[in-house]
C-alpha positions, 0 to 999 in steps of 0.5 A, a space after each residue: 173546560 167550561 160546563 154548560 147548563 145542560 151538563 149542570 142540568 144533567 148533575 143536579 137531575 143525577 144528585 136528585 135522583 140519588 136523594 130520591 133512592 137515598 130517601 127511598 132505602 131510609 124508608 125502607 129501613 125504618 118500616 123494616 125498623 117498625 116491623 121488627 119493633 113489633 115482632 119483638 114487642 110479640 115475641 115478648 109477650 109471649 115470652 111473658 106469657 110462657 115465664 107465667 106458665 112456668 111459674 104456675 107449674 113450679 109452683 103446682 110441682 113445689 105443692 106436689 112435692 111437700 104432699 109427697 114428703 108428708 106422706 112419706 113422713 107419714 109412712 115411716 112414722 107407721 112402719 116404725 109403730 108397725 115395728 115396734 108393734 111387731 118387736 114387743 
């Protein structure tokens, strides 16, 4: 079975025309790679920025919760002079 020029002609324009479309979806897939990079670089950042919010609140919480414990402190060493105050 002999091939003639024009079935090569008619291969070689289909292998062409699939390493156009092959081309086509690797650039497809490595803008999409580039888009995802940059939404994920966002979200990070974000990210950083909420972790630093956190961080601030903590320590804001921590600050409160020592005050909190020395005026208790305060207070029970009231109470016991207003007791022995009161006992004598």
């Amino acid at each position: 079975m002999a091939t003639t020029l024009e079935q090569l002609e008619a291969r070689v324009a289909a292998l062409e025309a699939r390493q156009a479309d092959y081309q086509a979806v690797l650039a497809t897939v490595n803008a999409l790679g580039v888009q995802t990079r940059e939404q994920l670089d966002r979200v990070h950042a974000r990210i950083d920025g909420v972790d630093a919010r956190i961080d601030r609140v903590e320590q804001t919480l921590e600050q409160h919760t020592q005050r909190f414990n020395s005026v208790d402190e305060h207070l029970a060493e009231l109470k016991d002079l207003i007791i022995g105050m009161r006992d004598r």
